[in-house]
N, C-alpha and C positions, 0 to 999 in steps of 0.2 A: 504494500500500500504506500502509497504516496504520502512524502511526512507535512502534518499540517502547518498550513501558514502562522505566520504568525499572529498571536491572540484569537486563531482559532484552535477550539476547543475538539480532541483528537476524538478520532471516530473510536468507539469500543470494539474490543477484536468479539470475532464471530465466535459463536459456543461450536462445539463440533457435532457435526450431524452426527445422532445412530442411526446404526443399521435399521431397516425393516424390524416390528419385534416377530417373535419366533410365537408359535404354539405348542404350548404344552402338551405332552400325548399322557400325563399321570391325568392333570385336572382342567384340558380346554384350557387354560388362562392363557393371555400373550405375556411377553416377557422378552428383555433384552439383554442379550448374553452376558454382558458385561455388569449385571445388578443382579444376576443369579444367584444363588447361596444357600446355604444347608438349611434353612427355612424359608427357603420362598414359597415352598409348594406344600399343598395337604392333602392329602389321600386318604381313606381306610384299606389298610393290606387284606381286609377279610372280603365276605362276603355278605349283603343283604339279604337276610333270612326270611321267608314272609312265615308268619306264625300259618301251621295249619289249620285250624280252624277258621278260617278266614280266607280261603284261597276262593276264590268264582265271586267274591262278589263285588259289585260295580263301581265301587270308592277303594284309594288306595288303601289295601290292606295295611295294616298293622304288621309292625317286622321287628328286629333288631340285626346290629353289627355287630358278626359272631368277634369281629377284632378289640372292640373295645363297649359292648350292650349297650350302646346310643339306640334309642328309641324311634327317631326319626329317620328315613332316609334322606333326607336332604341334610343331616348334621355335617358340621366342617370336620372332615377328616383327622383320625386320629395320630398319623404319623406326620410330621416334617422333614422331607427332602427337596434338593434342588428339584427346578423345572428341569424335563426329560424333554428330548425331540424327537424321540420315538422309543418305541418299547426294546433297544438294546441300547438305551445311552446310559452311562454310568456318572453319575457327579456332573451334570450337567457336558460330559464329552460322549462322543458316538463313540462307541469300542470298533476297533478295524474289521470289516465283511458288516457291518451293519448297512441298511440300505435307509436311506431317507426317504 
């Protein structure tokens, strides 16, 4: 950049673009590599259970998470890890033969 005249007042330098953000493949959320981190992301590692007696009928049944017995299906995940870019990335990096 061109240096300012004088008594005028310098232009502020640019902030740096990021990238595009990324999509999660643990929880949908977007996210930019470089603010990643060992709790950016929440997940339950189990599986939503729907209580048997409750199955066929026409309102969300009633369940729990065999990982942590949250009552809801929509509760915020019980474990914290980075965001993943797909289901072979480790610590927020792809592991080599992983395909995006």
């Amino acid at each position: 950049p061109a240096a300012a005249a004088a008594g005028e007042p310098a232009e502020p330098p640019l902030a740096p673009r990021l990238a595009p953000a990324s999509r999660c493949w643990n929880c949908a959320g977007l996210f930019h590599r470089p603010h990643n981190n060992s709790y950016a992301c929440r997940r339950h590692r189990g599986k939503w259970e729907v209580e048997r007696a409750s199955r066929g009928e026409r309102q969300a049944p009633p369940g729990v998470w065999t990982c942590c017995a949250a009552r809801r299906e929509a509760a915020p995940g019980c474990a914290f890890l980075p965001h993943a870019l797909d289901h072979g990335d480790v610590d927020g990096h792809v592991e080599a033969g992983s395909k995006l």
